[in-house]
CHARMM-style PDB file with segment names, atoms N, HN, CA, C and O in Angstrom:
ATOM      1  N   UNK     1     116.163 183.695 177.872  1.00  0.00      PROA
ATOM      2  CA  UNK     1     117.101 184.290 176.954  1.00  0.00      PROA
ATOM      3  C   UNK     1     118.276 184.840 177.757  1.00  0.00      PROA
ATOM      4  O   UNK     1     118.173 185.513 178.783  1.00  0.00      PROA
ATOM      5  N   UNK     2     119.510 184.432 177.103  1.00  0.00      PROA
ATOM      6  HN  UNK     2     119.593 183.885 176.269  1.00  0.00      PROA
ATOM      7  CA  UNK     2     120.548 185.607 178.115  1.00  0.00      PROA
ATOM      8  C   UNK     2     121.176 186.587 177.244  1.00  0.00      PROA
ATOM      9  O   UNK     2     121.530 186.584 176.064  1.00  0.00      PROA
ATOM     10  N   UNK     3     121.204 187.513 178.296  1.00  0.00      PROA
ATOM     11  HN  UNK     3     120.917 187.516 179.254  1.00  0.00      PROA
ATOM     12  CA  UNK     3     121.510 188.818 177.664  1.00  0.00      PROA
ATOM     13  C   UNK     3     123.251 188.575 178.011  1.00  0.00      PROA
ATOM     14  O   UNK     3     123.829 187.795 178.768  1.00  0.00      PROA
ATOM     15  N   UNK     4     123.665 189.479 177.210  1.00  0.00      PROA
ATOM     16  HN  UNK     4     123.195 190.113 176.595  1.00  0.00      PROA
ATOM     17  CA  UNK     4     125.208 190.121 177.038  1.00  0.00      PROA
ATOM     18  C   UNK     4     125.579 191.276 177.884  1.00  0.00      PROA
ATOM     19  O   UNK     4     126.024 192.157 177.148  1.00  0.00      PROA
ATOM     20  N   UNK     5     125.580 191.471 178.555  1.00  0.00      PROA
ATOM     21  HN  UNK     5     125.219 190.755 179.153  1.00  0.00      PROA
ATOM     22  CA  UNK     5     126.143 192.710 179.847  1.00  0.00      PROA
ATOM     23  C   UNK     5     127.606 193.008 179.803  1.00  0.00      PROA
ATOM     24  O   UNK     5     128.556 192.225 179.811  1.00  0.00      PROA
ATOM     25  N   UNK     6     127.577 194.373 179.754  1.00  0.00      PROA
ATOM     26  HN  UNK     6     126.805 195.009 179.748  1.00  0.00      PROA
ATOM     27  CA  UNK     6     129.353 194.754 180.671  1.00  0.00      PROA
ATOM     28  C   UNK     6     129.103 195.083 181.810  1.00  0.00      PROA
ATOM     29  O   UNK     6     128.097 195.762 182.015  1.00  0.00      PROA
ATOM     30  N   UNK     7     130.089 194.628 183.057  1.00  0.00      PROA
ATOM     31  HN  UNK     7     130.906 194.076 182.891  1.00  0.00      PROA
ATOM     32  CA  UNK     7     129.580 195.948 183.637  1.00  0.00      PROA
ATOM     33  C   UNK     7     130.413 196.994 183.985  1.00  0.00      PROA
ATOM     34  O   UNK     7     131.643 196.992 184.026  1.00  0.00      PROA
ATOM     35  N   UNK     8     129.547 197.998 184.263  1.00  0.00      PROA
ATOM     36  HN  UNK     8     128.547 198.001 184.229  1.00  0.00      PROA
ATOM     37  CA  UNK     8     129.634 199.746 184.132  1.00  0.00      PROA
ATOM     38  C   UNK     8     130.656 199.856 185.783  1.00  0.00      PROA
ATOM     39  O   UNK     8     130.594 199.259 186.857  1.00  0.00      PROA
ATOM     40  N   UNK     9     131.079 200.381 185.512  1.00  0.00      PROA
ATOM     41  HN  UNK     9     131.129 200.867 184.640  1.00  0.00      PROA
ATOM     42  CA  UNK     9     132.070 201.005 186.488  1.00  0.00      PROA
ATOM     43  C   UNK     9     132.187 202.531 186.497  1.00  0.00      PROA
ATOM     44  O   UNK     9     131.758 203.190 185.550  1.00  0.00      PROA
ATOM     45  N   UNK    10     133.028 203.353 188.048  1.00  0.00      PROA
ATOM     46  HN  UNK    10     133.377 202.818 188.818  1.00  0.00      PROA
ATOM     47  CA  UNK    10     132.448 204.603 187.556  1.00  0.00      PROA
ATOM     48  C   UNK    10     131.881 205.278 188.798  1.00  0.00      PROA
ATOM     49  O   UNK    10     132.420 206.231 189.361  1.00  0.00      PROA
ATOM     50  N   UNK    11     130.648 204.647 189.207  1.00  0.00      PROA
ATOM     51  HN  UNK    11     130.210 203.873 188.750  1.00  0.00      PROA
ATOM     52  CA  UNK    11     130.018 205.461 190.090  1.00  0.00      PROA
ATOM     53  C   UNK    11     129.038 204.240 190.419  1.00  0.00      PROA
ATOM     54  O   UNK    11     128.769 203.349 189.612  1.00  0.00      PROA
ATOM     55  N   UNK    12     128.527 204.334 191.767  1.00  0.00      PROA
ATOM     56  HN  UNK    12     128.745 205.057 192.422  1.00  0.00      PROA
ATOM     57  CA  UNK    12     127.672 203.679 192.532  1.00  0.00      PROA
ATOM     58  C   UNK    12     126.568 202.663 191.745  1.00  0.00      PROA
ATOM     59  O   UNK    12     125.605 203.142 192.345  1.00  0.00      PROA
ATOM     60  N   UNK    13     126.111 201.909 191.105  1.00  0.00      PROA
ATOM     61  HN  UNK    13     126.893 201.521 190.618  1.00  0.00      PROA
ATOM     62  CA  UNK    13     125.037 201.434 190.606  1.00  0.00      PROA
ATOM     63  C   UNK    13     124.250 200.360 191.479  1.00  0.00      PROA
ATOM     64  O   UNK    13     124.749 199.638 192.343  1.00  0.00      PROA
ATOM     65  N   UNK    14     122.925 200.401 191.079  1.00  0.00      PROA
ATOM     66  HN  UNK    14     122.520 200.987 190.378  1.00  0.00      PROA
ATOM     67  CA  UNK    14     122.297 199.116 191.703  1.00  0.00      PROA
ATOM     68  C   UNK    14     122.540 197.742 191.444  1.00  0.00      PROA
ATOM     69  O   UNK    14     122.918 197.400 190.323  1.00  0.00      PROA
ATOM     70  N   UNK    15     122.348 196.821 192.456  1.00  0.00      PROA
ATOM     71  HN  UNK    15     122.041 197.099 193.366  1.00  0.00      PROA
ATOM     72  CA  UNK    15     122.706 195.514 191.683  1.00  0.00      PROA
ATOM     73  C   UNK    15     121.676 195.039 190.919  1.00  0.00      PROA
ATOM     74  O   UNK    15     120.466 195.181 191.097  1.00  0.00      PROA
ATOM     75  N   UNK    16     122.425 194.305 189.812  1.00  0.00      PROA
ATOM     76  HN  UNK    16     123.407 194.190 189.667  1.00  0.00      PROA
ATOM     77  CA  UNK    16     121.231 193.958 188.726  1.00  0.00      PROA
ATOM     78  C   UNK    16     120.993 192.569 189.462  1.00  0.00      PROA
ATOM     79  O   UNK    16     121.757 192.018 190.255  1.00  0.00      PROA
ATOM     80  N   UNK    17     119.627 192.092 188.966  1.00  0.00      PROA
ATOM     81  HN  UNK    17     119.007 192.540 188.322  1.00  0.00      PROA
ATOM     82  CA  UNK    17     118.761 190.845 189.044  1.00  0.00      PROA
ATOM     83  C   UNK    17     119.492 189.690 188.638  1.00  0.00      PROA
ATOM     84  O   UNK    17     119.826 189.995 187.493  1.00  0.00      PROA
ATOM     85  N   UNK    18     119.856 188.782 188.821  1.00  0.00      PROA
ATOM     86  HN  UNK    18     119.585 188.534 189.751  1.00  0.00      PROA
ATOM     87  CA  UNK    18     120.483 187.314 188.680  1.00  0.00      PROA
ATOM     88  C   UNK    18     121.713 187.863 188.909  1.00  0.00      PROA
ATOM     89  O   UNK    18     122.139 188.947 189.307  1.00  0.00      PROA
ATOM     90  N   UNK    19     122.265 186.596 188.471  1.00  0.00      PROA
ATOM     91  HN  UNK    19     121.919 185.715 188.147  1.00  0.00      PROA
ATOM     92  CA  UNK    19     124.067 186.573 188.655  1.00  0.00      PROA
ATOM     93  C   UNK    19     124.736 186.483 187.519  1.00  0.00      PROA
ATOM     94  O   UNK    19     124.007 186.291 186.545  1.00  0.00      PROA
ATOM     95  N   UNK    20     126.216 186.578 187.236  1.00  0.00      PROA
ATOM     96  HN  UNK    20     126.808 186.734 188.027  1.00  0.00      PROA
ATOM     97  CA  UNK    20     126.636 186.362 186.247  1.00  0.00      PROA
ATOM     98  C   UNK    20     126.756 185.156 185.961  1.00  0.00      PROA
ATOM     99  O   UNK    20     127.126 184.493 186.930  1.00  0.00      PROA
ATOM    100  N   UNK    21     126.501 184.211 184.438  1.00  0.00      PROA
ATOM    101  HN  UNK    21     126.201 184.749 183.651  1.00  0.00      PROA
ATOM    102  CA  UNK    21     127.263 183.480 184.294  1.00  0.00      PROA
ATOM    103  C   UNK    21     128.914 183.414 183.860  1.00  0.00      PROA
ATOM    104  O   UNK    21     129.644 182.464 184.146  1.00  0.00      PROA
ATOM    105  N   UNK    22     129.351 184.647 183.096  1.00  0.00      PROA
ATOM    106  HN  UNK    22     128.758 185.418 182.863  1.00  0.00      PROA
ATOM    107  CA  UNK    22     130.853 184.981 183.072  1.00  0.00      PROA
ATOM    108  C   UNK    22     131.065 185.552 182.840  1.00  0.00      PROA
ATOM    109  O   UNK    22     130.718 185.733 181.673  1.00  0.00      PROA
ATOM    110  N   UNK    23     132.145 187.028 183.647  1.00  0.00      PROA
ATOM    111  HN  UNK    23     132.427 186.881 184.595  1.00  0.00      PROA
ATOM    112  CA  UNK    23     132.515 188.173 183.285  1.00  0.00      PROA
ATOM    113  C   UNK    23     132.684 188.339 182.112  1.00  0.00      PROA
ATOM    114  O   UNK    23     132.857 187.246 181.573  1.00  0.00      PROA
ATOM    115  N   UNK    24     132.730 189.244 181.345  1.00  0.00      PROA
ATOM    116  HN  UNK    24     132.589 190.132 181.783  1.00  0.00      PROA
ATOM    117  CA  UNK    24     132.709 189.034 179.333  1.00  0.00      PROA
ATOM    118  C   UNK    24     133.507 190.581 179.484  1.00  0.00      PROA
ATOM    119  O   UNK    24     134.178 190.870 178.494  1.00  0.00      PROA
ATOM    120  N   UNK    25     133.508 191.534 180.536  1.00  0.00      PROA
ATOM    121  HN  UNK    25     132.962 191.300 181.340  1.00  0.00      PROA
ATOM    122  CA  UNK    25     134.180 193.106 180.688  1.00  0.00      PROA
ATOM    123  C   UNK    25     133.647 193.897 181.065  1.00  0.00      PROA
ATOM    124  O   UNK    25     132.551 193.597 181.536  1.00  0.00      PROA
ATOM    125  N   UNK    26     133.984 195.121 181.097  1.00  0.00      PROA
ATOM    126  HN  UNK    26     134.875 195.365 180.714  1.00  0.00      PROA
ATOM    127  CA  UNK    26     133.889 196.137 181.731  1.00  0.00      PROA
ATOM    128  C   UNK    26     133.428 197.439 180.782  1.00  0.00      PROA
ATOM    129  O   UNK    26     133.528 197.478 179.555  1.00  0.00      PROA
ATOM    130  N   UNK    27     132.941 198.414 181.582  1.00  0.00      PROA
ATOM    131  HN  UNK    27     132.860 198.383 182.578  1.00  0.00      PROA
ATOM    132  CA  UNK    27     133.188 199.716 180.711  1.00  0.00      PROA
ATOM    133  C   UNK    27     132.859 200.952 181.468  1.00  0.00      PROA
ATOM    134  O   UNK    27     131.813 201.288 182.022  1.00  0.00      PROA
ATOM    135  N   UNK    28     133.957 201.517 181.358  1.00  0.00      PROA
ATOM    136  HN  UNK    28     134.806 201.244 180.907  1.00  0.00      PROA
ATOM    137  CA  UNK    28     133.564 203.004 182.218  1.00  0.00      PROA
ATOM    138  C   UNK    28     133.669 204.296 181.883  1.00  0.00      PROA
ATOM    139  O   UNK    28     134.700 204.968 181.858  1.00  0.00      PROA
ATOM    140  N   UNK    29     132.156 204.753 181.529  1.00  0.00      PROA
ATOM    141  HN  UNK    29     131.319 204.208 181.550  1.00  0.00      PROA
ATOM    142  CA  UNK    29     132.048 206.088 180.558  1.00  0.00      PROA
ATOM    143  C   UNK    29     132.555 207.336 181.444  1.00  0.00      PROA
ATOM    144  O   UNK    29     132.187 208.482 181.185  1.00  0.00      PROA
ATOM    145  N   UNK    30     133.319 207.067 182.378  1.00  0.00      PROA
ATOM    146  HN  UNK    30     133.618 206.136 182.588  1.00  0.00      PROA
ATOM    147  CA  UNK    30     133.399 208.611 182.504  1.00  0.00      PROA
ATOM    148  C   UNK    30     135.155 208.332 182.460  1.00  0.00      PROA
ATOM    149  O   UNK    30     135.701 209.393 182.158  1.00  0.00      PROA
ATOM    150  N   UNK    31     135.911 207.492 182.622  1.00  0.00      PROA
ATOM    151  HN  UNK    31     135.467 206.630 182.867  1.00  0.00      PROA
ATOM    152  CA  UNK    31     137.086 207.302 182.059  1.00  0.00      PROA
ATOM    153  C   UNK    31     137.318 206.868 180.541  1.00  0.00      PROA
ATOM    154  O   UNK    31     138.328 206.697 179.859  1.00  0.00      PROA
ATOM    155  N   UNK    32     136.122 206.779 180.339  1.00  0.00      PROA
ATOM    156  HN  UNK    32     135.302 206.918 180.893  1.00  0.00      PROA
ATOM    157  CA  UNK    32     135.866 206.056 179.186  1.00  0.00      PROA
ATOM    158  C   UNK    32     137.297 204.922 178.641  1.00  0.00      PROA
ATOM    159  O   UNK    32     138.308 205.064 177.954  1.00  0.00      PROA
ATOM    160  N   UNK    33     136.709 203.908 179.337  1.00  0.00      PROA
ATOM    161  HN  UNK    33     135.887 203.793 179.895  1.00  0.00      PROA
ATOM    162  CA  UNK    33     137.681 202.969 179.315  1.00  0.00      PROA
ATOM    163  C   UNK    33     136.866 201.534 178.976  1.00  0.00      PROA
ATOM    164  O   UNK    33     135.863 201.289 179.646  1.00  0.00      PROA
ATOM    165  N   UNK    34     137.270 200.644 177.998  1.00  0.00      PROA
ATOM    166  HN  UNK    34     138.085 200.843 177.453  1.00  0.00      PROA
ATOM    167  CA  UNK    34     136.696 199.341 178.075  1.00  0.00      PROA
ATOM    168  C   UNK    34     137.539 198.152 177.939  1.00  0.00      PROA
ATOM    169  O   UNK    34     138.592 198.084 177.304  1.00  0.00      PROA
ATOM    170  N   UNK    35     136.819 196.990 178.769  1.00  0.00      PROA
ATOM    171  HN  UNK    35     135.964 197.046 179.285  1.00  0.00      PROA
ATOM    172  CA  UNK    35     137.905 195.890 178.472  1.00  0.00      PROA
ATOM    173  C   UNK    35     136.891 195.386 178.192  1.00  0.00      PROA
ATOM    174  O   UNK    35     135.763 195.747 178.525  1.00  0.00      PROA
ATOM    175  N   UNK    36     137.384 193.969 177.165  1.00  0.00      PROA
ATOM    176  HN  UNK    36     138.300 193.676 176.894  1.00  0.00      PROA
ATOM    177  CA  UNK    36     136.122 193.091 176.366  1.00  0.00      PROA
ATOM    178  C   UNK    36     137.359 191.873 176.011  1.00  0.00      PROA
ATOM    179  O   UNK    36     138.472 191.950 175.491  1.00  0.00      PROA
ATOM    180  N   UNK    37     136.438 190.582 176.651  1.00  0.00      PROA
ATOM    181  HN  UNK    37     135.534 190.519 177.073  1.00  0.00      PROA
ATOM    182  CA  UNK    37     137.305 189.225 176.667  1.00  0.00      PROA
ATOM    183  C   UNK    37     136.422 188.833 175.141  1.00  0.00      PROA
ATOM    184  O   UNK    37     135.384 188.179 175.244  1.00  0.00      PROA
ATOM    185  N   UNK    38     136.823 189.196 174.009  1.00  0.00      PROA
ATOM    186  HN  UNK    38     137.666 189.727 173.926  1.00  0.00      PROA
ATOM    187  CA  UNK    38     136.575 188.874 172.753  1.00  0.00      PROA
ATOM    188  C   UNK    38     136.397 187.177 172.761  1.00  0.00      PROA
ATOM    189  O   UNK    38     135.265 186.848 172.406  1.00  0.00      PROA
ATOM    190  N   UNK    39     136.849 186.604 172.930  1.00  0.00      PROA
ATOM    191  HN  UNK    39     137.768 186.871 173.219  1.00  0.00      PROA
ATOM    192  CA  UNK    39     136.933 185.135 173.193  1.00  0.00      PROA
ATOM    193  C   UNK    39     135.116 184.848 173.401  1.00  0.00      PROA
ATOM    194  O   UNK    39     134.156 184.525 172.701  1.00  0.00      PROA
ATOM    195  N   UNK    40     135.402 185.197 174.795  1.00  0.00      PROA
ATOM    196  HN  UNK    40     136.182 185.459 175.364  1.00  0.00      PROA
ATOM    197  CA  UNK    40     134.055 184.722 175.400  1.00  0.00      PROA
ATOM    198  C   UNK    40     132.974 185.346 174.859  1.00  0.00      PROA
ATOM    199  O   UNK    40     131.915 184.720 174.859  1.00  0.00      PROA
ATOM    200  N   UNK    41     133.002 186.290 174.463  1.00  0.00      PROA
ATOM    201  HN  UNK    41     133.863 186.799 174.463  1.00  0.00      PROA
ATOM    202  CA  UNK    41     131.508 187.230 173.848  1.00  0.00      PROA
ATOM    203  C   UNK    41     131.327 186.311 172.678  1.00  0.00      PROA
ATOM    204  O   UNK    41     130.228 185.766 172.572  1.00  0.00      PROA
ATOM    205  N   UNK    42     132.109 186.103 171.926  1.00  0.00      PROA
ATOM    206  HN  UNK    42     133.001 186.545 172.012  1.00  0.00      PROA
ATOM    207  CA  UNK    42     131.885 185.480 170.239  1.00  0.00      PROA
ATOM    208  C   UNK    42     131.672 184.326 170.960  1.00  0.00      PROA
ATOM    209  O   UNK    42     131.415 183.631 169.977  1.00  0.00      PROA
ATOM    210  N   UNK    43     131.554 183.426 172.049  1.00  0.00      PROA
ATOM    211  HN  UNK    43     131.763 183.991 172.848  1.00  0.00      PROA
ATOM    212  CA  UNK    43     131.049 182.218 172.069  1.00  0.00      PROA
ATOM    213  C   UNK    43     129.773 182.140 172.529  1.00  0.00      PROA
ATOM    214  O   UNK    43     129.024 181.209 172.231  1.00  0.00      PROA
ATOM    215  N   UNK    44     129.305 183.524 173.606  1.00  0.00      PROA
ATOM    216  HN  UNK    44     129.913 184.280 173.849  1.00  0.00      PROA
ATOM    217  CA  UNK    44     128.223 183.484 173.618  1.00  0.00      PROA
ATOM    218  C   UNK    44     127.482 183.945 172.827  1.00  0.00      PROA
ATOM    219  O   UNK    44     126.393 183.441 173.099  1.00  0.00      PROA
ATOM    220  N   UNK    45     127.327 184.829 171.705  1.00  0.00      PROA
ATOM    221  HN  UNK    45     128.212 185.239 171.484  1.00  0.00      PROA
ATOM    222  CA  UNK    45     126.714 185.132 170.771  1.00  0.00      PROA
ATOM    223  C   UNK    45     126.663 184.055 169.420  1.00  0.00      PROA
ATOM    224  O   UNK    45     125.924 184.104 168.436  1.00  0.00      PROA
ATOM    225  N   UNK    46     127.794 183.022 169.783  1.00  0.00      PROA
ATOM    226  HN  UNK    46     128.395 182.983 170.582  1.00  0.00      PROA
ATOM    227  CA  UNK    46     127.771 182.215 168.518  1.00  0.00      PROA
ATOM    228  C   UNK    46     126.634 181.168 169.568  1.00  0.00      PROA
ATOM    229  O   UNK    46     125.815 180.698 168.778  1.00  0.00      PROA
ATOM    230  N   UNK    47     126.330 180.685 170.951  1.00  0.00      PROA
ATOM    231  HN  UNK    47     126.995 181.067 171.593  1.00  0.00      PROA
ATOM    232  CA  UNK    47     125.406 180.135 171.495  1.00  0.00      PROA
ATOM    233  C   UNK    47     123.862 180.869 171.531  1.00  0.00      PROA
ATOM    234  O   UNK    47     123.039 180.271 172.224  1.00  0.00      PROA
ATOM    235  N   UNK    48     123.488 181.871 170.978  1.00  0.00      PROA
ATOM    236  HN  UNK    48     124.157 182.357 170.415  1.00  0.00      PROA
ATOM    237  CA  UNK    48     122.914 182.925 170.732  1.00  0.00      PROA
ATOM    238  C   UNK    48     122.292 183.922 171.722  1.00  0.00      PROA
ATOM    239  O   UNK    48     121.126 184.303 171.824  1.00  0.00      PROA
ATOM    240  N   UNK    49     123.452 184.257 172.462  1.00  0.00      PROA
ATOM    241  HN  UNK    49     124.400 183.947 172.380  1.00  0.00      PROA
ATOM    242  CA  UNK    49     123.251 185.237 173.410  1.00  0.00      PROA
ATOM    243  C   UNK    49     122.806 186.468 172.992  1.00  0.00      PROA
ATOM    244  O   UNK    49     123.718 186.887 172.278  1.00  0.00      PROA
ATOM    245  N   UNK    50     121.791 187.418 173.030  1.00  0.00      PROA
ATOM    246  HN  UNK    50     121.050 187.077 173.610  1.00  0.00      PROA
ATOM    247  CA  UNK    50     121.334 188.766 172.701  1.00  0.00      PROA
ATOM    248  C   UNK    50     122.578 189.931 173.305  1.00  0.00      PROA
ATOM    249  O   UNK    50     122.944 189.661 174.449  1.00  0.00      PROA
ATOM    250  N   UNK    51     123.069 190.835 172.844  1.00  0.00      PROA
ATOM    251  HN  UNK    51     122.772 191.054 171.915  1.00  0.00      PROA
ATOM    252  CA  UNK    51     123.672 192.065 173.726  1.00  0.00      PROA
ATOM    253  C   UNK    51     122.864 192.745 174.167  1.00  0.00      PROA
ATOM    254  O   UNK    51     121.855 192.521 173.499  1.00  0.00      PROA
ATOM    255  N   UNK    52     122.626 193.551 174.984  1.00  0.00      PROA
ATOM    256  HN  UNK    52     123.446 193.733 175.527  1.00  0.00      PROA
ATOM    257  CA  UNK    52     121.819 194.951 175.363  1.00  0.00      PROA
ATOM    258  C   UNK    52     122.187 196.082 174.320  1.00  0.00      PROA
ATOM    259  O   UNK    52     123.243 196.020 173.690  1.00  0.00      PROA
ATOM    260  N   UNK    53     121.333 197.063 174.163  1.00  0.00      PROA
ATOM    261  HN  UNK    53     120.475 197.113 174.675  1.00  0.00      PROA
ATOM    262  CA  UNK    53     121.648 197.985 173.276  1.00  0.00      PROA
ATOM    263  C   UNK    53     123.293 198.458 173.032  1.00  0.00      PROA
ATOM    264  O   UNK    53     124.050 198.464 172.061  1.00  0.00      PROA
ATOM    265  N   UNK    54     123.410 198.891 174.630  1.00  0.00      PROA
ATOM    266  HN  UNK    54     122.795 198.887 175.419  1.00  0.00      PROA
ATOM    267  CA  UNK    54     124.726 199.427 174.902  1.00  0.00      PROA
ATOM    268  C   UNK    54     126.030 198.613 174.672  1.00  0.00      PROA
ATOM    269  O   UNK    54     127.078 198.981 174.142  1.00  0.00      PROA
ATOM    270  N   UNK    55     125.634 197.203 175.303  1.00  0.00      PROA
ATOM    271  HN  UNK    55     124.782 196.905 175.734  1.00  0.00      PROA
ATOM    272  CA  UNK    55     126.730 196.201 174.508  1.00  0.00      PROA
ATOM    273  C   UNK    55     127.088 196.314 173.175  1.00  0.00      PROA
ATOM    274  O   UNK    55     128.218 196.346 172.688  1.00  0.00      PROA
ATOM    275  N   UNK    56     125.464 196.399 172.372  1.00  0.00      PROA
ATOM    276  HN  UNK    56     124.546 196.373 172.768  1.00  0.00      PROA
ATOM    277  CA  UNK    56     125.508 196.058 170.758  1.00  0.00      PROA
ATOM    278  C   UNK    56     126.532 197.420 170.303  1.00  0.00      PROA
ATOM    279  O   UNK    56     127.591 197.214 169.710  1.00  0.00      PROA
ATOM    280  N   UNK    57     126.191 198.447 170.565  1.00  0.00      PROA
ATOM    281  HN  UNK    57     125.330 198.614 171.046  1.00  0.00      PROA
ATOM    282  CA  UNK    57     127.159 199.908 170.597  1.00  0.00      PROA
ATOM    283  C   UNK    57     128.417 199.937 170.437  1.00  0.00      PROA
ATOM    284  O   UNK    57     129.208 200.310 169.571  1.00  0.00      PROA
ATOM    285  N   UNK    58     128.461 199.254 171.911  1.00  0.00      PROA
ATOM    286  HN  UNK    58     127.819 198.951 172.615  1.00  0.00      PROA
ATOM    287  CA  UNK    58     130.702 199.216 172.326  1.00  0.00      PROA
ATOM    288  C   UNK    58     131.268 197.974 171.310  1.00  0.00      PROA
ATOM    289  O   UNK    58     132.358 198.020 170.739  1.00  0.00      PROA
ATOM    290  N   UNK    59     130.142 196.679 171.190  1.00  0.00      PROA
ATOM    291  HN  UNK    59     129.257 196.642 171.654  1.00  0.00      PROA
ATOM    292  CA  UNK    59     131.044 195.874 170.319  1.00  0.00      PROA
ATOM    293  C   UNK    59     130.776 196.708 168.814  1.00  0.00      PROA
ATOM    294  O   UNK    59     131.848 196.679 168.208  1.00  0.00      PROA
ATOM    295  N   UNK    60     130.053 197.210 168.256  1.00  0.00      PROA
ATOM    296  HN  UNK    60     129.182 197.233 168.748  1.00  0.00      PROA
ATOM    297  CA  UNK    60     130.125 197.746 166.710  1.00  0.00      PROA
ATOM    298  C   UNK    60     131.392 198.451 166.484  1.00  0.00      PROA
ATOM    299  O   UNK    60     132.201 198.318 165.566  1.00  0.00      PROA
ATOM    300  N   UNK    61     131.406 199.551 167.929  1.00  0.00      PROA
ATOM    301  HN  UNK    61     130.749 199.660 168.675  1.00  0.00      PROA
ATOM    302  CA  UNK    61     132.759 200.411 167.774  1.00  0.00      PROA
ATOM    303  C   UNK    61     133.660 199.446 167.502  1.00  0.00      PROA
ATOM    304  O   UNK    61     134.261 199.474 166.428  1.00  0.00      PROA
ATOM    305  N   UNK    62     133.899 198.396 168.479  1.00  0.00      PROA
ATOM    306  HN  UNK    62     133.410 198.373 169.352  1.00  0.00      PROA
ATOM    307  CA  UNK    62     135.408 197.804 168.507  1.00  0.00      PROA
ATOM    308  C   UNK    62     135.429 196.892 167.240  1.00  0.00      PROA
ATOM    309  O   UNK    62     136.297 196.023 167.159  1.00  0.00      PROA
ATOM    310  N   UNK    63     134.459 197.066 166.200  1.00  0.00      PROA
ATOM    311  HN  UNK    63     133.754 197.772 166.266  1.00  0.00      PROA
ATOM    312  CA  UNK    63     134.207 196.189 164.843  1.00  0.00      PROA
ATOM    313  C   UNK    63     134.552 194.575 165.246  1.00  0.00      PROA
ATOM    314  O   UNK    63     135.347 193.775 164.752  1.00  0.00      PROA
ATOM    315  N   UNK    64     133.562 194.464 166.404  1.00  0.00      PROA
ATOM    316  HN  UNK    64     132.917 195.114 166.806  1.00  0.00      PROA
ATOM    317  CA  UNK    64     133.589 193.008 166.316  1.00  0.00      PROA
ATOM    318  C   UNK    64     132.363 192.371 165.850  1.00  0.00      PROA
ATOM    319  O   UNK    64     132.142 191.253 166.316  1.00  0.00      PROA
ATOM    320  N   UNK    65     131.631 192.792 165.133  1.00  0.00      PROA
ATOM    321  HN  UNK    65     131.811 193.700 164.754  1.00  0.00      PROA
ATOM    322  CA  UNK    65     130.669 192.028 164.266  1.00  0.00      PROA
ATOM    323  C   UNK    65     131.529 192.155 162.777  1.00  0.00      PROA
ATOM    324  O   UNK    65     131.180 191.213 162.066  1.00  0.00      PROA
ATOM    325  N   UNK    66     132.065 192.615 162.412  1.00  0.00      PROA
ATOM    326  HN  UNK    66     132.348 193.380 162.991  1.00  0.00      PROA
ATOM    327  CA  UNK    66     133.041 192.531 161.075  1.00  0.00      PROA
ATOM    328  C   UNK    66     133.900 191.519 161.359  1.00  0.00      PROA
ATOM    329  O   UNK    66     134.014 190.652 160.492  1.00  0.00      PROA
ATOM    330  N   UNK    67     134.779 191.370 162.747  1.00  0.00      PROA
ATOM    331  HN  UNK    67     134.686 192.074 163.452  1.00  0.00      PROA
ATOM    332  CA  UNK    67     135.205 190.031 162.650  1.00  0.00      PROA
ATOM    333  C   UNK    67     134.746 188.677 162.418  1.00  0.00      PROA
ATOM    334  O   UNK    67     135.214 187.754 161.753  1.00  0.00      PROA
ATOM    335  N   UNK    68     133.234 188.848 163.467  1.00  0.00      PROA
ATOM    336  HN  UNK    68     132.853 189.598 164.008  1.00  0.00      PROA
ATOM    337  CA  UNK    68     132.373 187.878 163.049  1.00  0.00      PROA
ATOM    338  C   UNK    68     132.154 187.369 162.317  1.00  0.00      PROA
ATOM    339  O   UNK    68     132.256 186.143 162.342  1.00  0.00      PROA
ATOM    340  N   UNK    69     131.657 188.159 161.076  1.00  0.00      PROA
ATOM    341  HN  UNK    69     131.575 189.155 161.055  1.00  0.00      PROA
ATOM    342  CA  UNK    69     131.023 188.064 159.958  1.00  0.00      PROA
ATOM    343  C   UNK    69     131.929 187.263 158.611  1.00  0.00      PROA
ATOM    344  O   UNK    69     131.459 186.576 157.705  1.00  0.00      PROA
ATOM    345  N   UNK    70     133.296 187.621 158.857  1.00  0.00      PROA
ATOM    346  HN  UNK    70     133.678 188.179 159.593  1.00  0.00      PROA
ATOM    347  CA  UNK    70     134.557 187.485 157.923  1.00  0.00      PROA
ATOM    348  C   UNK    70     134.931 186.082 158.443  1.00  0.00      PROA
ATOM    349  O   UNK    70     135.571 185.451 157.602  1.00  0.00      PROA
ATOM    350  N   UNK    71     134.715 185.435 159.566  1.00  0.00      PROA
ATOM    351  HN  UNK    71     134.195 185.947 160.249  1.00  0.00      PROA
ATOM    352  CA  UNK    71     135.252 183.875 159.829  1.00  0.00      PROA
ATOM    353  C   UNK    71     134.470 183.190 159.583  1.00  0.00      PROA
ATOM    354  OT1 UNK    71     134.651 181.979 159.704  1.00  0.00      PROA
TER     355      UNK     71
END
């Protein structure tokens, strides 16, 4: 299964397990700042990529399952 990841920026983290297949953005809670390549997320979720909780979160805020849903 592949998951949907941002990654976190910010402060030191461990590296996660595998590699990316393609940057999809960023997000950094203590600037609280996010970038999100809308493009690419809706293609992997239309290939049926899962988000992580926290993904599922930042895309609800940015109401991109309402875009989804409406095309």
């Amino acid at each position: 299964m592949v998951k949907l990841r941002l990654k976190r920026c910010g402060r030191k983290q461990p590296r996660r397990e595998g590699r990316d297949l393609r940057k999809v953005g960023f997000y950094d809670p203590i600037k609280n700042q996010t970038y999100l390549n809308v493009p690419v997320i809706l293609y992997f979720l239309e290939k049926g990529a899962q988000p992580t909780r926290t993904v599922h979160d930042i895309l609800r805020k940015a109401e991109l399952f309402k875009e989804r849903t409406s095309s």
